[in-house]
C-alpha positions in Angstrom: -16.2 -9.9 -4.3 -18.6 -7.8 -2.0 -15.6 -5.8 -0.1 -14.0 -4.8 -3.4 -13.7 -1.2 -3.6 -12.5 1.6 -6.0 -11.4 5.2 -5.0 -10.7 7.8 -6.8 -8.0 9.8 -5.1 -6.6 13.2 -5.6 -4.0 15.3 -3.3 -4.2 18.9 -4.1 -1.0 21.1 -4.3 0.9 21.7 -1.1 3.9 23.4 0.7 7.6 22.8 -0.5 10.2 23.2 2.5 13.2 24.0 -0.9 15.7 24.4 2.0 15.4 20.6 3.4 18.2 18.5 2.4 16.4 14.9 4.0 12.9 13.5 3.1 12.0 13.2 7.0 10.9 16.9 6.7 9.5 16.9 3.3 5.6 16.7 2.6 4.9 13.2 2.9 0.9 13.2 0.9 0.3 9.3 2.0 2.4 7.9 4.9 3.8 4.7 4.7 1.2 1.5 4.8 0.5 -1.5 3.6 -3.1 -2.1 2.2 -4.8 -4.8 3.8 -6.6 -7.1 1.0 -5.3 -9.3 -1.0 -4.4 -7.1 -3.5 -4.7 -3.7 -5.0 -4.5 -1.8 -8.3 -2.6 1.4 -8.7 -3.6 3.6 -12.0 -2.7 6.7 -13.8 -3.4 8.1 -16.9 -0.7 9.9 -19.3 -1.1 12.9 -17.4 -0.6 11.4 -13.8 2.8 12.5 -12.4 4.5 9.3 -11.1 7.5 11.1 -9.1 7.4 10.5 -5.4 5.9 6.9 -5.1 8.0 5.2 -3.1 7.9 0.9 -2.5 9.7 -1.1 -0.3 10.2 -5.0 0.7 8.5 -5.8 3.7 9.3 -9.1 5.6 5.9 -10.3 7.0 3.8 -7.0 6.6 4.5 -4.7 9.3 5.1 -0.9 8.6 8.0 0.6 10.7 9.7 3.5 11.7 8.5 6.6 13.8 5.1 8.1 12.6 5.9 5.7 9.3 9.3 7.9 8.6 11.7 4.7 7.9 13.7 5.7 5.8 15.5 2.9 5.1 15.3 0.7 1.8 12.8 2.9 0.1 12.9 2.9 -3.7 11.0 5.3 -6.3 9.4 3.5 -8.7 9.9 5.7 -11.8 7.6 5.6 -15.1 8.2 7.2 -18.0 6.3 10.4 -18.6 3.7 10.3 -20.9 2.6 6.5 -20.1 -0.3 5.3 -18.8 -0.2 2.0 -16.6 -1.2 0.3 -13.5 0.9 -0.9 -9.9 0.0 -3.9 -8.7 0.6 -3.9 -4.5 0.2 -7.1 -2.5 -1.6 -6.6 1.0 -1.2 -8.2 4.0 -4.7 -10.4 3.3 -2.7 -12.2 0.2 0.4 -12.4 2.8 -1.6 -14.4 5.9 -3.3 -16.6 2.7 0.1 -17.5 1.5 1.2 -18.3 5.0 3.8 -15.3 4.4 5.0 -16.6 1.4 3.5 -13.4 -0.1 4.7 -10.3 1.4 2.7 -6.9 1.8 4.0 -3.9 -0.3 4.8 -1.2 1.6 4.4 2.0 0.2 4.1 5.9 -0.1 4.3 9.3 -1.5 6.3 12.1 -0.9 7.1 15.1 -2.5 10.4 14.8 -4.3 10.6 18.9 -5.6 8.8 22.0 -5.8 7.3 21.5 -9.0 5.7 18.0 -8.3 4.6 20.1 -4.8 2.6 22.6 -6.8 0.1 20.5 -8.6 -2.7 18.5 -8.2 -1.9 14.6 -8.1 -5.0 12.3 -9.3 -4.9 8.4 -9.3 -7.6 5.4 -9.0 -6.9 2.8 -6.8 -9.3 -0.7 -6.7 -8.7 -2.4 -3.8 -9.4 -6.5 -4.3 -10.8 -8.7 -1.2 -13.0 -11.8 -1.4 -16.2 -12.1 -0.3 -17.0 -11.2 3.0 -17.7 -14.7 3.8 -14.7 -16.5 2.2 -12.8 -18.3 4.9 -9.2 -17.3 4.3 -7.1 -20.2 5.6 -3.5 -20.8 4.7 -3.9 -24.1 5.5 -5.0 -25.1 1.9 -1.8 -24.5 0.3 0.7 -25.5 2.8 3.4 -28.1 2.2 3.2 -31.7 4.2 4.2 -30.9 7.6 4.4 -27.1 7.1 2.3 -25.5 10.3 -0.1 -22.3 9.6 1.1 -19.5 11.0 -2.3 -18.0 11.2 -6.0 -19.3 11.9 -8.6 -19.2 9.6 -11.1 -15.9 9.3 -13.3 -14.2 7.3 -12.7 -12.2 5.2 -14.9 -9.8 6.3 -13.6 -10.3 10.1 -10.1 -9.6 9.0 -10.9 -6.4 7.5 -13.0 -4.9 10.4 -10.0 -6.3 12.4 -7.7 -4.1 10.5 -10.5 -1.4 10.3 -10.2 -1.3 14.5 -6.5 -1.7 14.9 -5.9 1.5 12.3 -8.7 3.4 14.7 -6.2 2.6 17.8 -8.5 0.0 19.2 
């Protein structure tokens, strides 16, 4: 698991447009993505404040919209307060495996009032990939007669792959 990685993240107060009635001109602290491993764990202490993360079904992976402002079938995913817990987000890495069985999460924060606006947001977030060497090839699980829908790669290919596509190249 040589590509694993763990971040610790934090997104420090910012500006509240009060007068906006649409989420297109709210602060938006993490645009919407979809990670790219297999999968990833989301956590947050009792003190984490959940409001403004945002998932949505995905067919196949892809992100849409302008600048990632698609608005449409986004859902909060609310947690009581004063819980500590974990999200688990598949990436596009478990959804080529699968053979798209599997489908990316999309997701994002934005900021949902003032008051979540004015403080500082904290959460840890372990990103899981095999090996840089694993061959990921969907062809090992597919039904008889069911074609792949993608080649095999490494592991390790596939991420600088998606590394290079996010840098516009």
């Amino acid at each position: 698991m040589d590509l694993c990685t763990i971040r610790h993240l934090h997104y420090p107060p910012c500006c509240f447009n009060s007068s906006s009635s649409d989420q297109l001109t709210r602060p938006i602290r993490v645009g919407e993505h979809t990670d790219w491993g297999l999968f990833t764990f989301l956590f947050w202490d009792e003190k984490a404040e959940s409001q403004g993360f945002q998932i949505k079904k995905v067919e196949g992976g892809e992100v849409g919209g302008v600048a990632g402002h698609d608005l449409g079938g986004w859902q909060d995913l609310t947690i009581p307060d004063g819980t500590s817990g974990v999200i688990v987000n598949t990436g596009t890495l478990m959804a080529r495996w699968t053979n798209g069985c599997w489908k990316a999460t999309a997701h994002r924060v934005i900021e949902p009032n003032e008051d979540v606006a004015k403080i500082d947001r904290y959460s840890i977030a372990f990103f899981v990939d095999p090996d840089s060497q694993a061959i990921i090839d969907a062809r090992e699980l597919l039904k008889d007669g069911e074609a792949s829908k993608y080649p095999p790669v490494s592991s390790l290919y596939y991420l600088n792959a998606k590394l290079t596509e996010a840098q516009g190249g």
